[in-house]
NUMIGU-374338 format. One record per residue: y, z, x of N, C-alpha, C in turn. Coordinates in steps of 0.1 Angstrom, whole numbers, padded with zeros to 4 digits, always signed. Example, Ala and Ser with C-alpha at 12.3 -4.5 7.8 and 13.67 -1.06 7.14 Angstrom:
-0057+0078+0132-0045+0078+0123-0033+0078+0132/-0022+0071+0128-0011+0071+0137+0000+0079+0129/
END
This chain:
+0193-0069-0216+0181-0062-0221+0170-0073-0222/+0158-0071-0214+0147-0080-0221+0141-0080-0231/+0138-0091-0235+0130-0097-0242+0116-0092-0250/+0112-0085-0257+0102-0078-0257+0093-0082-0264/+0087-0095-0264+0071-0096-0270+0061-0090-0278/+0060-0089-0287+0052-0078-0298+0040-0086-0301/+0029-0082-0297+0015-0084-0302+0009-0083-0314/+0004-0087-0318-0002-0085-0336-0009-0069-0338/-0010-0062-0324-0016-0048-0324-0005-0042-0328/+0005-0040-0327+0019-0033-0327+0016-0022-0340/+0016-0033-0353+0019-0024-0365+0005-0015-0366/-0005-0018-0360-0018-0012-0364-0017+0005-0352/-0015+0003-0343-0011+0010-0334+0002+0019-0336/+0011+0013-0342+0020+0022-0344+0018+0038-0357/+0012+0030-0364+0003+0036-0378-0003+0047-0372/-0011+0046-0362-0017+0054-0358-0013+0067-0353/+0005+0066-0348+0009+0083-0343+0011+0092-0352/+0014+0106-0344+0013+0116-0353+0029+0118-0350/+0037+0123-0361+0048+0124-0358+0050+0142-0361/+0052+0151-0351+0051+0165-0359+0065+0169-0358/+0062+0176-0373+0077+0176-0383+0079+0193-0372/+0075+0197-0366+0080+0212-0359+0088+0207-0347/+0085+0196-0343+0092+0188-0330+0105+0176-0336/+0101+0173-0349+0109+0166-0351+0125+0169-0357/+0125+0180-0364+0134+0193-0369+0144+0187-0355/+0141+0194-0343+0147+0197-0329+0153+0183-0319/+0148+0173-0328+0152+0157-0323+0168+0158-0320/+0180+0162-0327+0190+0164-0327+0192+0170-0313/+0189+0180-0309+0190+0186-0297+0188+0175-0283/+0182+0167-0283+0179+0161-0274+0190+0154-0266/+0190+0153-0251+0202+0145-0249+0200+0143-0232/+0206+0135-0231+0207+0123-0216+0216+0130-0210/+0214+0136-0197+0229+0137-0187+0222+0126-0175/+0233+0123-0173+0234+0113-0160+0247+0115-0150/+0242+0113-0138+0251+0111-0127+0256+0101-0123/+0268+0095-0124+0273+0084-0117+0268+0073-0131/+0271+0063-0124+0266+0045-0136+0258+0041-0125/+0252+0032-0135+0245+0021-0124+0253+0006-0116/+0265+0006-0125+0275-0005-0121+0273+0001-0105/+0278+0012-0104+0280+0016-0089+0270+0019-0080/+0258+0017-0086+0244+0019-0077+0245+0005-0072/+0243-0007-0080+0248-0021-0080+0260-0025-0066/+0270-0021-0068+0282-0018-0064+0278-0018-0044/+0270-0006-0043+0262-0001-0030+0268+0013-0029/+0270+0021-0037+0280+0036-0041+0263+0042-0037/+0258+0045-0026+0247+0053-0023+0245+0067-0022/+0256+0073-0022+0263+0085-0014+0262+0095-0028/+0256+0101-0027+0261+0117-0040+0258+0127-0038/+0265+0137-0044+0268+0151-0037+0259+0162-0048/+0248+0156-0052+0244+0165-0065+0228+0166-0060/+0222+0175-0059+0211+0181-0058+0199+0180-0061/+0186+0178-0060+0178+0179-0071+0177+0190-0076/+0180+0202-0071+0180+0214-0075+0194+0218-0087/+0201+0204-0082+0214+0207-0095+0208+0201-0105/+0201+0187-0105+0197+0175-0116+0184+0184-0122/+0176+0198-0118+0171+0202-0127+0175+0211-0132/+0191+0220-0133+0194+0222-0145+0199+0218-0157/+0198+0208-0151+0199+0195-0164+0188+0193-0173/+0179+0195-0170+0162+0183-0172+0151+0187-0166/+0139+0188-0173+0125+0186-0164+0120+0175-0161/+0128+0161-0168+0118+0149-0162+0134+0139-0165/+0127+0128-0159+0139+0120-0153+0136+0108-0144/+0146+0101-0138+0143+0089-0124+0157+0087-0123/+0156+0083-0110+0164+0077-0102+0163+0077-0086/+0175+0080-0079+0174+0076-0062+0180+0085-0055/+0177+0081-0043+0183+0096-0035+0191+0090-0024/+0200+0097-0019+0210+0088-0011+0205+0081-0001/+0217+0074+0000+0210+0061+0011+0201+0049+0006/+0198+0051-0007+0189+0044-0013+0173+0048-0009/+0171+0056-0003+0156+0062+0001+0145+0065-0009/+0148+0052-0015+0133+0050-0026+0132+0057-0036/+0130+0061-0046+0127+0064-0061+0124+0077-0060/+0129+0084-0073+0125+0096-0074+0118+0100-0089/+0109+0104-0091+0104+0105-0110+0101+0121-0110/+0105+0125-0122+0105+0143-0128+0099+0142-0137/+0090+0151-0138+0079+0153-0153+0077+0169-0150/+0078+0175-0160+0072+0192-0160+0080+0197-0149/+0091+0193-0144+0098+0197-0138+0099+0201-0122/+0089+0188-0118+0084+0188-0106+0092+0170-0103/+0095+0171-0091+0099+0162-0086+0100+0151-0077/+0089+0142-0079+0085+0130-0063+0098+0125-0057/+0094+0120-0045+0102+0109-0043+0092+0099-0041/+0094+0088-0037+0088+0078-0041+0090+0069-0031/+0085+0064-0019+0090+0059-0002+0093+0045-0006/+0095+0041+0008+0095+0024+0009+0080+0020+0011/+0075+0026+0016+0063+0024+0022+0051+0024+0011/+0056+0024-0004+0048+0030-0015+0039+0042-0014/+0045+0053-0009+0040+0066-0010+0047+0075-0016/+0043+0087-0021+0053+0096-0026+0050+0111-0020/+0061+0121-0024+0058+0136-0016+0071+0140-0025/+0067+0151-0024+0074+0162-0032+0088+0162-0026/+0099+0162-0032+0112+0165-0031+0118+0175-0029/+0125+0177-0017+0133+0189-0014+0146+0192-0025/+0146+0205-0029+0157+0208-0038+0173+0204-0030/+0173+0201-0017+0184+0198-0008+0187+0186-0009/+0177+0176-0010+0179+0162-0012+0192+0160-0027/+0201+0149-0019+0208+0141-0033+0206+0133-0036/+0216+0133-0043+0213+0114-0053+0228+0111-0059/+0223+0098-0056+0236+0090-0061+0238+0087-0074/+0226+0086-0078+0224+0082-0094+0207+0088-0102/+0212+0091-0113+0201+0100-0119+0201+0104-0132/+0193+0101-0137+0194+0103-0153+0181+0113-0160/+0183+0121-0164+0176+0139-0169+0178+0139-0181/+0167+0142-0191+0164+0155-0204+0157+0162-0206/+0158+0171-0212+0148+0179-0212+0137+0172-0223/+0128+0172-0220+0119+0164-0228+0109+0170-0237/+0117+0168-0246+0111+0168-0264+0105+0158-0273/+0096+0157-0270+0088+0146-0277+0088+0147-0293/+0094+0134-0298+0095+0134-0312+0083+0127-0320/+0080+0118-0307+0067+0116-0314+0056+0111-0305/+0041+0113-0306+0024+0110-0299+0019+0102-0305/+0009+0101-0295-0002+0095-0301-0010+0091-0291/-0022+0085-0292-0030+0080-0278-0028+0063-0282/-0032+0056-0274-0035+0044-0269-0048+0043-0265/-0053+0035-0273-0068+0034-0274-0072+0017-0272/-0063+0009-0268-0063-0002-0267-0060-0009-0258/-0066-0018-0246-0058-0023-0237-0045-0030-0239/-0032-0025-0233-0021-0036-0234-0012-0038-0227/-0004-0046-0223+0006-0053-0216+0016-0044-0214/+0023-0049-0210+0037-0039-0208+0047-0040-0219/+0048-0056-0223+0057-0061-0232+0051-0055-0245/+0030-0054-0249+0028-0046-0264+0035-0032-0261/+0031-0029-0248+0035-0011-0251+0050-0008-0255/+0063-0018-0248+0074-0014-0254+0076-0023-0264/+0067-0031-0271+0068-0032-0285+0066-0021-0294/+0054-0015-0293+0051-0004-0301+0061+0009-0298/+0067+0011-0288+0075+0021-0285+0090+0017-0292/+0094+0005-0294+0105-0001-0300+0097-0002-0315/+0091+0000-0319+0085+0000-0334+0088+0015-0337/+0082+0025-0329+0079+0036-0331+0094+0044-0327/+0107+0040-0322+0119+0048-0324+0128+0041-0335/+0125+0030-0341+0129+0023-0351+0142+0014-0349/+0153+0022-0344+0166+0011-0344+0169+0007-0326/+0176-0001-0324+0176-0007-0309+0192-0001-0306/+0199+0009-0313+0211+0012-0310+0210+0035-0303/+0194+0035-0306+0191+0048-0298+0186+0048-0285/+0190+0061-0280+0181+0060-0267+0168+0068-0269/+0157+0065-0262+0148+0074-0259+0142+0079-0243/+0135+0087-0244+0130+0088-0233+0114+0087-0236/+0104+0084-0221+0088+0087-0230+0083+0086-0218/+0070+0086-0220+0056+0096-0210+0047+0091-0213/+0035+0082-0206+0026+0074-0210+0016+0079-0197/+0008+0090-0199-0001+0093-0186-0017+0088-0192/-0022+0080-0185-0034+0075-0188-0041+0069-0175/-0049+0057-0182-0056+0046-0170-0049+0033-0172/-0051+0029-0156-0040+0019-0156-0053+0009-0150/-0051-0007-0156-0061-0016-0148-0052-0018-0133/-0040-0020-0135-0033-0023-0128-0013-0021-0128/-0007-0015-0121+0007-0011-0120+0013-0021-0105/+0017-0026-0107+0027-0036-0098+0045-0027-0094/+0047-0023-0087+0060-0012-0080+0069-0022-0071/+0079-0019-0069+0086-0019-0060+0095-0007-0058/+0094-0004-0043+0105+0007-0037+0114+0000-0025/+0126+0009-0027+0139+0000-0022+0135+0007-0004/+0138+0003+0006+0141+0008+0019+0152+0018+0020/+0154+0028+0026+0164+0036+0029+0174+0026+0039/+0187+0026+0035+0194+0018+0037+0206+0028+0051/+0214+0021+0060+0225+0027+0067+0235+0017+0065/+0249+0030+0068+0262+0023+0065+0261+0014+0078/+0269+0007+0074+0277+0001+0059+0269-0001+0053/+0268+0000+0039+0258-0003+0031+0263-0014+0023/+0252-0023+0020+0253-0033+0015+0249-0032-0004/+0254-0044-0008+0254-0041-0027+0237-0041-0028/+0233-0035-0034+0219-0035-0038+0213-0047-0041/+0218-0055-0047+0210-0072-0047+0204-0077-0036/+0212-0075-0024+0212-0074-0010+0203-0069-0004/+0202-0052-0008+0192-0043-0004+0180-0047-0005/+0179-0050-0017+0166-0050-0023+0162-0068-0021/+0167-0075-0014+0163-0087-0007+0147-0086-0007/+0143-0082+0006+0132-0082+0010+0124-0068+0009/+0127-0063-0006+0120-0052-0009+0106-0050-0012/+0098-0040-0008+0082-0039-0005+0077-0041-0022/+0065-0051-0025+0058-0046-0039+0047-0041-0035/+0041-0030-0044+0030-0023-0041+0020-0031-0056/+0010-0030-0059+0000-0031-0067-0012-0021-0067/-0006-0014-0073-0019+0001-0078-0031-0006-0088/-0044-0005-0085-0053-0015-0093-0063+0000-0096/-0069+0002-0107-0077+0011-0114-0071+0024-0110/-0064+0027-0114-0057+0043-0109-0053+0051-0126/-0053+0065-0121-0048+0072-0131-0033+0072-0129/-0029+0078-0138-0012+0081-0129+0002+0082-0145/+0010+0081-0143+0017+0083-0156+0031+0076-0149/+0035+0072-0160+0046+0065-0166+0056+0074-0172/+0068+0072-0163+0081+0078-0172+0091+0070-0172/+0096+0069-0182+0109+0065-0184+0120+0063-0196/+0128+0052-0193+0143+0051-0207+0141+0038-0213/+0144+0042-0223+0147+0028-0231+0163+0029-0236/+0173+0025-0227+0187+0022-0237+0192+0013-0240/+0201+0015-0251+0205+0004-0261+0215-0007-0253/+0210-0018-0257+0222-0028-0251+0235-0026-0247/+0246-0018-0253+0257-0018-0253+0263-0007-0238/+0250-0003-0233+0251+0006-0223+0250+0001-0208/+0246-0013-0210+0245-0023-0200+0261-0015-0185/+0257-0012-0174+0262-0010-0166+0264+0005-0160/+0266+0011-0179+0264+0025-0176+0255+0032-0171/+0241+0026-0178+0230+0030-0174+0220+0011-0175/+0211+0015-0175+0201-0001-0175+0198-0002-0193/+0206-0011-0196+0200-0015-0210+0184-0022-0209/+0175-0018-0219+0165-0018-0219+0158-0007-0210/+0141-0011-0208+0136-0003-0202+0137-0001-0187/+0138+0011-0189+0139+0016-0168+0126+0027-0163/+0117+0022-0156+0104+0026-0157+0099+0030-0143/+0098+0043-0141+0088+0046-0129+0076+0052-0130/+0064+0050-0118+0053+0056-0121+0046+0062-0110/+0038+0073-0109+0037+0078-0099+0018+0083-0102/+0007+0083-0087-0004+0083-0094-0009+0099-0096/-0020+0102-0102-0024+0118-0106-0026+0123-0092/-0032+0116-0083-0033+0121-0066-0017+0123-0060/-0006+0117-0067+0006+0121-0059+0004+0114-0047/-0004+0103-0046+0004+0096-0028+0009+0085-0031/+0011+0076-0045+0018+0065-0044+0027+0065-0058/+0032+0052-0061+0043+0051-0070+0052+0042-0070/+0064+0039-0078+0075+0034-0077+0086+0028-0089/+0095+0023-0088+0098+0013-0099+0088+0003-0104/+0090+0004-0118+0079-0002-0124+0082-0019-0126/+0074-0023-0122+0077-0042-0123+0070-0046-0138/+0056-0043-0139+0048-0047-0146+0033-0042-0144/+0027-0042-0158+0013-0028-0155+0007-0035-0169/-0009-0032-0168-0017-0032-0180-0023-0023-0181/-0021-0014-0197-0029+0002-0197-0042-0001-0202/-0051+0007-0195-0062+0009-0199-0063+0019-0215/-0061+0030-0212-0060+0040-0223-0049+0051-0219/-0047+0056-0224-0034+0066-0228-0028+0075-0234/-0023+0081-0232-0012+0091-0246+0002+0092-0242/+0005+0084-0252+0020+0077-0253+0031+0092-0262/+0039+0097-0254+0045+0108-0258+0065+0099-0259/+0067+0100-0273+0085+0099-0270+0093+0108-0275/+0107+0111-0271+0116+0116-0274+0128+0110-0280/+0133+0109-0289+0145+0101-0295+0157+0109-0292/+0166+0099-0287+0178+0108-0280+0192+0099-0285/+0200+0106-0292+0210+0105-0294+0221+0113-0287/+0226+0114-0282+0235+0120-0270+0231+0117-0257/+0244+0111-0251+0247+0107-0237+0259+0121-0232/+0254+0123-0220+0267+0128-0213+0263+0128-0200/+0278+0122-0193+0275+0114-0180+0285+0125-0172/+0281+0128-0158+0292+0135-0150+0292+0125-0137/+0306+0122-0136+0314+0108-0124+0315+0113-0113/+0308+0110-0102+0312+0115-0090+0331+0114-0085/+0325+0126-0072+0340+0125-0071+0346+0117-0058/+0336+0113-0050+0335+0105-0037+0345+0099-0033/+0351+0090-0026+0359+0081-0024+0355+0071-0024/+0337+0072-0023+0329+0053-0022+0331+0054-0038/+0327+0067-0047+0326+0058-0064+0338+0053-0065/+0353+0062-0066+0366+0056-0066+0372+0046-0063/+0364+0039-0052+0370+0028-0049+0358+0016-0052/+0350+0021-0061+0339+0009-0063+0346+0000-0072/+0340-0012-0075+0340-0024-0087+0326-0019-0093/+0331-0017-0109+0325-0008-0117+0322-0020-0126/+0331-0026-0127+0331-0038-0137+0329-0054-0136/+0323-0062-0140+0326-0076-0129+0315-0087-0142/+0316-0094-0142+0314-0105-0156+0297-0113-0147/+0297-0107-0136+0282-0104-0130+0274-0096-0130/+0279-0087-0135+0274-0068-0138+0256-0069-0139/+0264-0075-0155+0248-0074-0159+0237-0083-0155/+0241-0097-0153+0229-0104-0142+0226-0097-0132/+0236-0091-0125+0228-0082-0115+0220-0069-0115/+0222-0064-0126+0214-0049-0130+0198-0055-0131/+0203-0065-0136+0188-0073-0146+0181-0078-0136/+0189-0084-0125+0180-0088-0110+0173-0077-0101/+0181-0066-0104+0178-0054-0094+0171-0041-0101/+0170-0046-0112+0160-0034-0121+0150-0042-0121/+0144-0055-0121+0135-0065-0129+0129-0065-0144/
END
């Protein structure tokens, strides 16, 4: 999990959200399904038999990949990009799968705007201020102005497929500079390291819908910071013969998630 840097804005900015008790009541409800681990995305397990049209009745917003590694996918309001090599994006066929994918339905427990230019490291300070303990998950939505978003999207890959460290070798960065666009993503707790990405896992895609990607690093202009506090995980394991016979586990795991998420 990185390292997260907190600015002296944090506590003054945090003060600032509205927490509403009609949304908050319903916090309990909230909950994570995911497809597969990421050990096995790692692994090069590219292959899955699940839908986007299955992964939304799971969820309206979400990230992950679609087989073969064919670049990023991000869900908000229940619409679904993919996200190219080429840093472009286009709307997702409900026929497309994915190997790996993480969905909730998204209930925001708590807002607020962002009225201050900041880093990436203030904003998940203040988002790690504002869910309180480092042993929950959340999910959250930051649609605003951006000075600048830095992406990377993986190449669609063929068998044999190689471990993702590999893949993502000589993977494309994009740099989106004055754009609108929004931010989705997870924050989970350390101890989830392999099952999913401990710490933040971030994609972003722009209001025009032609670019996007995994998120490297970004400075917001202004904003409205939306999260969800999520206590419940439930994961469903592919049934493949590439997950079965993957290395799930390995005392390199997590250096490599950390190399291959950045």
């Amino acid at each position: 999990m990185e390292t997260t840097v907190v600015c002296s804005c944090v506590q003054q900015v945090a003060k600032s959200f509205a927490y509403p008790t009609k949304i908050e009541a319903d916090s309990e409800l909230n909950e994570i399904y995911q497809t597969s681990l990421m050990s096995a995305l790692i692994d090069g397990v590219y292959d899955g038999n699940m839908t986007i049209a299955d992964l939304l009745e799971h969820g309206d917003f979400g990230l992950g990949t679609f087989n073969d590694l064919d670049g990023e996918f991000v869900a908000f309001d229940s619409k679904v990009h993919q996200l190219r090599g080429d840093g472009s994006a286009r709307v997702a066929a409900m026929d497309q799968k994915t190997p790996f994918a993480v969905m909730t339905h998204f209930r925001p427990t708590v807002s607020g705007e962002l009225m201050t230019a900041l880093d990436k490291c203030e904003v998940q300070g203040i988002i790690d201020k504002l869910v309180g303990s480092p042993n929950l998950f959340c999910a959250f939505r930051i649609a605003g102005r951006f000075v600048r978003v830095e992406t990377r999207t993986v190449q669609r890959q063929t068998k044999p497929y190689r471990p993702m460290l590999q893949a993502i070798e000589r993977q494309p960065v994009f740099k989106f500079e004055e754009t609108a666009g929004t931010l989705i993503g997870f924050r989970c707790p350390p101890y989830v390291q392999g099952i999913n990405v401990a710490g933040f896992h971030v994609h972003y895609i722009t209001d025009d819908r032609r670019g996007g990607g995994h998120v490297l690093d970004y400075r917001l202009l202004e904003g409205k910071l939306e999260i969800a506090k999520i206590s419940k995980l439930r994961i469903d394991l592919p049934q493949t013969d590439s997950f079965q016979q993957a290395t799930l586990h390995s005392k390199e795991m997590s250096k490599a998630i950390e190399a291959a998420e950045g």
